[in-house]
C-alpha positions in Angstrom: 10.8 -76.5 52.1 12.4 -76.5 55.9 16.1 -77.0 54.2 15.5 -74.0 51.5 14.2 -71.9 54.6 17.8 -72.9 56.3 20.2 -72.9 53.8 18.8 -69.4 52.6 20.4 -67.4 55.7 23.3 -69.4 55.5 23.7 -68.6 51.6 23.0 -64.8 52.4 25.2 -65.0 55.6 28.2 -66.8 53.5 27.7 -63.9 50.5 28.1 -60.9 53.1 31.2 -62.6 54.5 32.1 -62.9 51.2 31.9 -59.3 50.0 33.6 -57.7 53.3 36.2 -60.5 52.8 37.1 -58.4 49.4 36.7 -55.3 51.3 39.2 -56.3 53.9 41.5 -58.1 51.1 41.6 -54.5 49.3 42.2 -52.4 52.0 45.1 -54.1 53.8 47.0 -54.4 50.5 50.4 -52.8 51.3 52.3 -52.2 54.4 54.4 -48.7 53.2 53.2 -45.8 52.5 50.9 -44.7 51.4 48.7 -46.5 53.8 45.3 -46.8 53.0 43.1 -44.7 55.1 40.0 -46.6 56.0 36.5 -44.5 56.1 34.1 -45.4 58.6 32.5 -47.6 56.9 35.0 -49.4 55.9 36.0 -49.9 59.5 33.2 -51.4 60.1 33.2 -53.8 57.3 36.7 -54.8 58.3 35.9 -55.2 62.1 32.2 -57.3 61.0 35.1 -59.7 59.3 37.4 -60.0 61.3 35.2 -60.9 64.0 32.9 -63.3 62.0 36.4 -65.4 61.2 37.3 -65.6 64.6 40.1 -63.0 64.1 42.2 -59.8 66.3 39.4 -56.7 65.7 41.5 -54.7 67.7 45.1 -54.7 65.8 46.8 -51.8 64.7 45.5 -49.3 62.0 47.3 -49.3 58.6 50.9 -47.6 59.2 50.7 -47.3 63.1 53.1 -49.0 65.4 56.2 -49.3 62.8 58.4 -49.8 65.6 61.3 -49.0 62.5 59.7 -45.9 62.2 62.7 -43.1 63.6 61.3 -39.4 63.5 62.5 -37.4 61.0 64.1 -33.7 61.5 59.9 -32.1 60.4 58.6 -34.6 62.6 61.1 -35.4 65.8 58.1 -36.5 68.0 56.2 -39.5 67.8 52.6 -39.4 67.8 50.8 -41.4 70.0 46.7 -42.1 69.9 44.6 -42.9 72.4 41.1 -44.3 71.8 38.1 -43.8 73.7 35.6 -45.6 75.5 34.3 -49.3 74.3 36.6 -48.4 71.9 39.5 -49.8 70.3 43.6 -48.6 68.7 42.1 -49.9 65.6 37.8 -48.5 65.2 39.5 -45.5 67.0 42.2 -44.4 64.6 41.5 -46.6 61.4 41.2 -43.1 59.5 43.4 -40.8 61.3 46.2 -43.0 62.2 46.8 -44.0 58.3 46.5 -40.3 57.5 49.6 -39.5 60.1 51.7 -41.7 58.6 51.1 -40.7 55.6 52.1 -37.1 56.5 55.5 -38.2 57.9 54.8 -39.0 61.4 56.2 -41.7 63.4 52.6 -43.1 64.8 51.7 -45.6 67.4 48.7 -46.6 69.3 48.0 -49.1 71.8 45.1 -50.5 73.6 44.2 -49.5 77.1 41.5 -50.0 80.1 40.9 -53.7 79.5 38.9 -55.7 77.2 35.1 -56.0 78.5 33.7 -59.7 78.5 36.9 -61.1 76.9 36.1 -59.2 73.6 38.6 -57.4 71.2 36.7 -54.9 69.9 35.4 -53.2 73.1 38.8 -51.9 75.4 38.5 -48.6 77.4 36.2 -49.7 80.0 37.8 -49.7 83.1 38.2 -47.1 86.0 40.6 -44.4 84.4 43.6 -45.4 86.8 44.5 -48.3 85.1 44.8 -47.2 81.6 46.7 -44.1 83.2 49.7 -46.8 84.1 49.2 -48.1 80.6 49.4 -45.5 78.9 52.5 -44.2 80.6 54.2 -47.1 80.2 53.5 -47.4 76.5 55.4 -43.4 76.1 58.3 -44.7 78.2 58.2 -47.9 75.0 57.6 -45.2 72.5 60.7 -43.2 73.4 62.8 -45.7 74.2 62.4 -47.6 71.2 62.4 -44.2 68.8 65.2 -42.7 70.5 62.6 -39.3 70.8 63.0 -37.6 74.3 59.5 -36.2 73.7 56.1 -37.6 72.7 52.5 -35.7 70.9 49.8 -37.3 73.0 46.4 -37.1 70.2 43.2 -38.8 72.1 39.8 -38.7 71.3 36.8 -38.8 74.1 38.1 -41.1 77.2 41.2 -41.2 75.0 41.0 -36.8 75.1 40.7 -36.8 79.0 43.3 -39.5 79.4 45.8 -37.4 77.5 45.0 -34.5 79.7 45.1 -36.4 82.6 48.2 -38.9 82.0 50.9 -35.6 82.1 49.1 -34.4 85.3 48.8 -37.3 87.1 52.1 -38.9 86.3 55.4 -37.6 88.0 57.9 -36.8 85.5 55.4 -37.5 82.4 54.6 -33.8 81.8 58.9 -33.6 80.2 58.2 -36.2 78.3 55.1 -34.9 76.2 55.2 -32.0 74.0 51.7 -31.7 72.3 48.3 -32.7 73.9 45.3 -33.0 71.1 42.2 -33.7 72.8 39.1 -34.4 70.6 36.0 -34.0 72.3 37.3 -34.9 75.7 34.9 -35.0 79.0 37.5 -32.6 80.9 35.3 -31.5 83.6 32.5 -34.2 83.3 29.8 -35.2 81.0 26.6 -34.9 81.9 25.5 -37.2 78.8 22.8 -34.8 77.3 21.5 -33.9 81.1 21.1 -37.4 82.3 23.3 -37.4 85.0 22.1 -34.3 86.0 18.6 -36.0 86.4 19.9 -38.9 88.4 21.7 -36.0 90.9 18.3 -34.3 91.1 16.5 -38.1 91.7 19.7 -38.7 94.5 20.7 -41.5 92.3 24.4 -41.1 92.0 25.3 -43.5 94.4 23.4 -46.5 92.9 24.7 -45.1 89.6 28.2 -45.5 90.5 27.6 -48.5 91.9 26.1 -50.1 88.9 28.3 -49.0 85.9 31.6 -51.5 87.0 29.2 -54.1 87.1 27.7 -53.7 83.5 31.4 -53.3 82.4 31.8 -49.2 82.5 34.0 -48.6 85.4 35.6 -45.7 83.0 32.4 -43.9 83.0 32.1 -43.3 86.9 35.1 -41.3 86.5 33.8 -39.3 83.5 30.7 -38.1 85.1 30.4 -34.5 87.0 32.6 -34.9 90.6 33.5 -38.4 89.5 37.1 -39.7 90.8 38.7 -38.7 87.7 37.4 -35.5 86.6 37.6 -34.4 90.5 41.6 -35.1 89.8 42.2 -33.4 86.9 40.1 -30.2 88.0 42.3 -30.0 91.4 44.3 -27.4 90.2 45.4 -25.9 86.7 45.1 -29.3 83.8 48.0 -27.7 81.6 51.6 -28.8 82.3 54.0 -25.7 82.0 56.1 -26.6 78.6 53.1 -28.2 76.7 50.9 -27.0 74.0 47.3 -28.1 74.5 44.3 -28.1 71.5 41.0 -29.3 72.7 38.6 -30.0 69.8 34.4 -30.3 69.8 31.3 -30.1 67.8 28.6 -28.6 68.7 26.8 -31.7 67.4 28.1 -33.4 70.2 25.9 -35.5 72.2 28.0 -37.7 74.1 30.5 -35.0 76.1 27.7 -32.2 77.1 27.4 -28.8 77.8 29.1 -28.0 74.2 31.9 -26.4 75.0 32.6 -26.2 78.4 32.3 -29.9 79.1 35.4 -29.8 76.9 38.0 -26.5 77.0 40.0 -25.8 78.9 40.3 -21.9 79.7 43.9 -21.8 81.0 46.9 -20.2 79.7 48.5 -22.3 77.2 44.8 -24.1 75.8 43.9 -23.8 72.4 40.2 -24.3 72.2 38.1 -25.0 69.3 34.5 -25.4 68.3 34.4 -27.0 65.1 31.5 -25.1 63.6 33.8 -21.9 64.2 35.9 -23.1 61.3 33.4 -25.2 59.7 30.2 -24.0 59.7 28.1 -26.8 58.3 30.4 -29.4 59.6 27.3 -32.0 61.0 30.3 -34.1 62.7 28.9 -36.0 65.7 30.9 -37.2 68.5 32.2 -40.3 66.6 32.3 -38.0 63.6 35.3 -36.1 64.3 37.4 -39.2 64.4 36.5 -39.8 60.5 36.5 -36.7 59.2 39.2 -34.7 56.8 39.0 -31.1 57.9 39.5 -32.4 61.8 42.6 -34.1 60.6 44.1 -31.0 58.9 43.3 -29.4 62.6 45.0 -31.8 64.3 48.3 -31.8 62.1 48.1 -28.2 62.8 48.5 -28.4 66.2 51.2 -31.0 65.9 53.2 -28.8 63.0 52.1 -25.5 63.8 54.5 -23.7 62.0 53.5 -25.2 58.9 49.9 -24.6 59.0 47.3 -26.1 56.2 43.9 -24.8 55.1 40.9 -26.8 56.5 38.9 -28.1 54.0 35.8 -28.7 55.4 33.2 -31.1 54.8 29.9 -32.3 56.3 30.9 -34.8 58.8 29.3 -37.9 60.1 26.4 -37.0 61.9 27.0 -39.6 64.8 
């Protein structure tokens, strides 16, 4: 009786490793295009194998960082994506990366701010500063090895304020970036449904800031309201003169709060959207909008807007 009570986990165990191992078979079959677009789901199938056999969670997404890939006369600039927080290049853009490429674009990633507890699949965590260098120093790669004199910056939550801030911050980087696409980005702090605003009414910041390095979230004490780096990008206008800027939300946004103004940026130059503005009964959460359809049309938009597509919406992960 004890050995059928152990040996039925381990059966059940060995089946589900099993069935995401045919998952992760089918969907990396192929490397040209067209690259198979991974849902959400099967993300997290792939990731959930890859991390039970001991293997990279946090490699590149299907047809990202072809470092063969030249840009093409419709596409001269290289997109690169940058993920968010406890995030990976991989969870981050393992639907909209694939969907790029597919389109024609040139598409790299990379991963940025560190690697908490020695784990692949959760990067992003570090103070902002650090994956600032990174991330410059991956577009000076990018354009070097592409031959491109410009690059599209695309990010999505830390990876939306980083792409806002990297130009700013930088010397030099805003004549080397032609298109900013930030997706739900905390551009002048996120008050994370009104709790920091309770810890500031309970004079708790200090002890806040304090703690979040040490539990492995130095990122998030420069996301916050007055926090290092939203302090830095407010000082003074956040669009670069010679850039085109889309900043992207849903109102079913949880994560990066007040909906909108968390997010836009109401300067010259900025085009803001709320998603439910084209979309009406788009539920797309904060995650959501990195695995959704209609959100990629918007984005290729902004990279190729004089070739604009029709949205087609749909309902959106509600998450």
């Amino acid at each position: 009786m004890r050995a059928l009570t152990f040996r039925a986990p381990v059966a059940a165990l060995v089946l589900v490793a099993l069935s995401l191992g045919t998952l992760v078979a089918r969907a990396d079959a192929g490397g040209s295009p067209p690259y198979p677009v991974h849902s959400f789901s099967q993300m997290t199938a792939n990731e959930a194998w890859w991390t039970l056999t001991g293997q990279n969670t946090a490699r590149s997404a299907p047809g990202v960082n072809n470092w063969d890939c030249r840009p093409s006369a419709a596409h001269p600039d290289p997109v690169i994506l940058v993920h968010g927080l406890s995030g990976n290049q991989y969870n981050g853009w393992a639907f909209l990366g694939p969907t790029l490429a597919n389109a024609g674009y040139c598409v790299f990633s990379l991963n940025h701010g560190g690697a908490l507890w020695d784990t692949f699949i959760i990067q992003g965590t570090r103070p902002v500063n650090e994956s600032t260098s990174e991330i410059a120093a991956f577009v000076d790669k990018v354009r070097s090895r592409t031959g491109a004199a410009k690059v599209d910056l695309v990010g999505h939550s830390l990876g939306g304020f980083l792409v806002e801030y990297v130009p700013k911050v930088v010397p030099g980087m805003a004549a080397k970036v032609d298109t900013v696409v930030a997706l739900a980005p905390p551009t002048h702090g996120t008050t994370v449904g009104g709790v920091t605003t309770l810890v500031d009414l309970l004079g708790l910041r200090p002890e806040v800031n304090a703690l979040l390095p040490l539990i492995g979230c130095g990122a998030c004490v420069d996301l916050l309201p007055g926090g290092p780096g939203v302090t830095t990008l407010n000082t003074g206008p956040i669009a670069q003169p010679g850039i085109a800027y889309t900043v992207l939300i849903s109102s079913h946004d949880s994560a990066v709060t007040p909906v909108p103004d968390a997010a836009f940026i109401q300067e010259p130059g900025v085009h803001n959207i709320l998603l439910q503005e084209v979309c009406p009964d788009d539920q797309s959460g904060h995650t959501g909008l990195a695995y959704n359809s209609g959100v990629a049309t918007i984005v290729t938009n902004a990279l190729d807007p004089g070739h604009p597509a029709p949205v087609a919406c749909v309902s959106g992960l509600p998450f």
